[in-house]
C-alpha positions in Angstrom: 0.0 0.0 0.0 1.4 3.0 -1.3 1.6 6.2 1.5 -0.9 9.0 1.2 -1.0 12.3 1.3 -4.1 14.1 3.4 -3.9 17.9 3.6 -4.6 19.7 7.1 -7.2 21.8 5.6 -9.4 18.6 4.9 -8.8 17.5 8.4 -9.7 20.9 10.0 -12.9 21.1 7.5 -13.6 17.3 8.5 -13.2 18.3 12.4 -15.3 21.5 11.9 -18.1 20.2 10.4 -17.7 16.8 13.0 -18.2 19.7 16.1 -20.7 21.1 14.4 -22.9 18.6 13.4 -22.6 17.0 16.8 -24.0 19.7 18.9 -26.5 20.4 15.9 -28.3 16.7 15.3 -28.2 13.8 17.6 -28.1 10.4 17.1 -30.1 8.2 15.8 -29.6 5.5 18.3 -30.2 8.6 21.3 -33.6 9.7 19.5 -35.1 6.0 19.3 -34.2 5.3 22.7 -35.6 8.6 24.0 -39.1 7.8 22.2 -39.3 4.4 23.3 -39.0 4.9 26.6 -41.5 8.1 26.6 -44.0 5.3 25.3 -43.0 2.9 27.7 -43.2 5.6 31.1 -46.2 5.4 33.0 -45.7 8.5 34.7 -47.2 11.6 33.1 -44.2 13.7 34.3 -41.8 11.4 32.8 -43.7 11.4 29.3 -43.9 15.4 29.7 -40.7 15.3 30.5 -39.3 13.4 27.4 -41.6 14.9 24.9 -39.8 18.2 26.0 -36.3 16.9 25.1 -37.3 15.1 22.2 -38.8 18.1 20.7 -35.9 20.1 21.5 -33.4 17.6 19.8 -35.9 18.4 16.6 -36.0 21.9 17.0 -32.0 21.9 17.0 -31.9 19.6 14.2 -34.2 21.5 12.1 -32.5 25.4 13.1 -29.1 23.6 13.2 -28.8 25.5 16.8 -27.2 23.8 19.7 -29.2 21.2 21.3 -28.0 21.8 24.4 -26.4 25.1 26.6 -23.5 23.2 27.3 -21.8 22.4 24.0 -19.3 20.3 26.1 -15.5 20.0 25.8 -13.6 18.9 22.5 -12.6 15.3 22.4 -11.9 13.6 19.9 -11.1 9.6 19.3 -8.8 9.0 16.1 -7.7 6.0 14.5 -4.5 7.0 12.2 -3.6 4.8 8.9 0.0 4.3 9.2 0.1 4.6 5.8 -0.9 8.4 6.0 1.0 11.4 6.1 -0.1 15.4 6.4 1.1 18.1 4.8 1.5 20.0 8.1 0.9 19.5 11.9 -2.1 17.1 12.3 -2.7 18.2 16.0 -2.4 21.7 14.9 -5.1 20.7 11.9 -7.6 19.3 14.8 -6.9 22.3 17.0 -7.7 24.4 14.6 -11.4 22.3 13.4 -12.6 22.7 16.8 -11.7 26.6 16.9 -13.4 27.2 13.9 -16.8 25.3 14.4 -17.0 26.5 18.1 -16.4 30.3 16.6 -18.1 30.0 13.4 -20.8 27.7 14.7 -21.5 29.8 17.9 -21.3 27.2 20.0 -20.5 28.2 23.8 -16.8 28.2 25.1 -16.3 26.4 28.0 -12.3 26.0 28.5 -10.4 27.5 30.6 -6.2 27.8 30.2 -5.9 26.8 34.0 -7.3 24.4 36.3 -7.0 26.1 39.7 -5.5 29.7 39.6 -5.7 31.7 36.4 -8.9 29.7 34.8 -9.1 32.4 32.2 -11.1 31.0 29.1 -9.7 29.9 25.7 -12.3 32.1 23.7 -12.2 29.1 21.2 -12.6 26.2 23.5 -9.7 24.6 22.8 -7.5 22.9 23.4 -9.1 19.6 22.7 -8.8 16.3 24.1 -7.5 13.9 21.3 -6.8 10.3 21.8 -4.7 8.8 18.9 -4.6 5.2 17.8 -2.2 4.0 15.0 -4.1 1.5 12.8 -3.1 -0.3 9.3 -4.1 1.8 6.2 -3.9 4.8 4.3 -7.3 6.7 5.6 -7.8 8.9 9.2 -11.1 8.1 10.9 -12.2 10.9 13.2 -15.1 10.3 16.2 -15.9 13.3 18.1 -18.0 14.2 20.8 -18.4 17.6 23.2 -18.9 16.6 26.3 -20.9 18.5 28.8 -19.5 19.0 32.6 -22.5 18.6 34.3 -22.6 14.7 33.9 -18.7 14.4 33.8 -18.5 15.3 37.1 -20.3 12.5 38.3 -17.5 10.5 36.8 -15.8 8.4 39.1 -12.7 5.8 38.7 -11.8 2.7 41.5 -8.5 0.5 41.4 -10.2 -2.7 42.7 -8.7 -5.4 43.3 -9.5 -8.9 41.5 -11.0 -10.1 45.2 -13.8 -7.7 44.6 -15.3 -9.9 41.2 -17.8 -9.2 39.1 -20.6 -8.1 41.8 -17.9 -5.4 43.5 -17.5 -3.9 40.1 -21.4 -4.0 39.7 -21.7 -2.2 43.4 -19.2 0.4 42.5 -20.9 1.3 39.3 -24.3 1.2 40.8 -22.8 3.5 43.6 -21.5 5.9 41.2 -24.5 6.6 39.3 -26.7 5.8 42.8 -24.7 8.9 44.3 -25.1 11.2 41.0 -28.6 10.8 41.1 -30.1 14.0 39.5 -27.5 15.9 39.0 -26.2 14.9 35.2 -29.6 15.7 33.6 -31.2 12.0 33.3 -31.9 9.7 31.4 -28.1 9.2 31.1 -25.7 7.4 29.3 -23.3 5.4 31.3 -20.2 4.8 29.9 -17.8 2.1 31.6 -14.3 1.3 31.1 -12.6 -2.5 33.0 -9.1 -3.3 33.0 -5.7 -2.0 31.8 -4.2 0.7 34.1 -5.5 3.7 36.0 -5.3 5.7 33.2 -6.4 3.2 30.3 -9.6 2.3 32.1 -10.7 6.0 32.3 -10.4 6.5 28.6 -12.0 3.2 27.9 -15.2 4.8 29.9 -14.5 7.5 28.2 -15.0 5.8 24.4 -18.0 3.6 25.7 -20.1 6.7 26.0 -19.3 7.4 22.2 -20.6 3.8 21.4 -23.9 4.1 19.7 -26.3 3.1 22.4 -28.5 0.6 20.0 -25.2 -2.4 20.3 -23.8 -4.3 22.8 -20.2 -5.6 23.9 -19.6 -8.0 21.3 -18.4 -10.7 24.3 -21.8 -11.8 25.6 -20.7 -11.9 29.6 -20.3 -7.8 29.1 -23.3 -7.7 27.1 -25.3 -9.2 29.9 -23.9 -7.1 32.6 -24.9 -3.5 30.1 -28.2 -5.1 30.2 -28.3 -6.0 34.1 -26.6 -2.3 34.8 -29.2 -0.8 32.6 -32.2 -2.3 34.8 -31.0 -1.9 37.6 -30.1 1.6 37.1 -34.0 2.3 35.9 -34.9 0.9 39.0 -33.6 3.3 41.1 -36.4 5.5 39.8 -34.6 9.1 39.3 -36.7 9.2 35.8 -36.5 11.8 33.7 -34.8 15.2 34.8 -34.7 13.7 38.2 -38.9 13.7 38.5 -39.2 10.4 39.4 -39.9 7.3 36.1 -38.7 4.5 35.0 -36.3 5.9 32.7 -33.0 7.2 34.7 -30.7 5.8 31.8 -31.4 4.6 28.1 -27.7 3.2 28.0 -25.0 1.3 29.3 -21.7 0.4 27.2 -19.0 -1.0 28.5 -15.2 -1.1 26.9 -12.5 -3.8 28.3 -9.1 -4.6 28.4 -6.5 -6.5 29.5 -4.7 -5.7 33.0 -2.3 -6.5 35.7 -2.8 -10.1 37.7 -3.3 -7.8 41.2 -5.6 -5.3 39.7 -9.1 -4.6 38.5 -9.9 -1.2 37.6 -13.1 0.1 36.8 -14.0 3.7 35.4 -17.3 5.1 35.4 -18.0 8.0 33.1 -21.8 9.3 33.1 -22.9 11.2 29.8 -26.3 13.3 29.7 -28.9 12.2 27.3 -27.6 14.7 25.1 -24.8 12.1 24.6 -23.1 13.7 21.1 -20.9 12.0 18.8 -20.0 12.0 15.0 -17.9 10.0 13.1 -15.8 10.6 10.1 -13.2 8.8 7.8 -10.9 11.0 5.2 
């Protein structure tokens, strides 16, 4: 396979339009499970309640406005051909997507330069969060989400042990999302990430909550515990916006891989239904 060329202006388009349409139109997979669970509820607040979101997720469709105040941070999952080379600086051509679709696209900036002290914002909401995998092949594919802060905070990560098995992973994810109750904006998406190290299992929760909702781990021991998570998350009753329902989550992915012999981590990170993600390949 012969090396190609891609030039940064395609990937900053690519990137631009990925932010853009992200915050514009959500998924498919987020939009079926959102209706089916406002004709499953058997509370009239919950059906009210989903109706409402629903009909804004048309709204911003059809206006091609945000579908959500928060218009999240920047990250982005790549998967780089190794067969493909830029004419330029490839971070520099990402940087530069998300600073034009968050400027051009008037999307809220939400970065600041500083964690603690300064904590001056960006103006462009950059920089972004870009997580690079080198695959065979001469094409870039380009997932990208903005993730809101009001679910990511409920995040949580624990280094357990192997001792703690399956059902201590279970409790500590059912804690996690048991403790955030309300506050990220339900029905949520709960992303989960097992194995590798500290941080490999946070970006693996990380990546589930870009999984479309509508599949399942293809190992059927994972797919059975999303599916177990899932009801028993609903059963805790939060519902929609936190008003009581059935319907506290309408997903439950979870990513693995391979660890240590003395450890077991697991990584919670909780997404909002307005769970955003687009996907590219140049």
């Amino acid at each position: 396979m012969k090396i190609r060329e891609i030039k940064a202006e395609l990937v900053t388009e690519t990137v631009k339009k990925l932010f853009m349409d992200c915050n514009y139109f959500i998924g498919d997979d987020i939009m079926c499970a959102l209706k089916k669970a406002r004709d499953e509820e058997e509370s009239d607040t919950a059906k009210n309640v989903l109706s409402q979101i629903i009909e804004n997720d048309e709204i911003a469709a059809a206006e091609e406005i945000p579908l959500c105040q928060d218009t999240g941070m920047a990250v982005l999952f790549v998967e780089y051909g190794d067969k493909v080379v830029i004419d330029g600086d490839f971070e520099e051509a990402v940087q530069e997507g998300v600073r034009r679709a968050y400027i051009d696209g008037y999307l809220r900036k939400s970065v600041v330069d500083d964690p603690i002290f300064d904590r001056v914002n960006t103006k462009d909401n950059t920089p972004a969060i870009i997580h690079t995998k080198i695959v065979s092949g001469d094409k870039i594919k380009i997932t990208a989400g903005g993730k809101g802060f009001g679910s990511e905070n409920m995040s949580a990560i624990k280094m357990l042990t192997p001792s703690y098995g399956v059902e201590g992973a279970k409790e500590f994810i059912l804690d996690t999302v048991r403790k955030a109750g309300p506050n990220p904006c339900p029905p949520i998406v709960v992303g989960v990430g097992m194995g590798g190290t500290f941080e490999r299992c946070a970006q693996l929760a990380k990546k589930a909550t870009f999984r479309p909702i509508n599949t399942s781990n293809p190992d059927e021991r994972y797919a059975k515990l999303e599916s177990e998570l899932l009801d028993s998350i609903n059963e805790m009753g939060f519902g929609p916006a936190g008003l009581g329902g059935k319907t506290s989550a309408i997903g439950v992915n979870i990513e693995v891989s391979p660890t240590h012999i003395a450890g077991m981590p697991v990584a919670v990170n909780i997404c909002c239904h307005a769970a955003r993600h687009k996907t590219a390949e140049i």
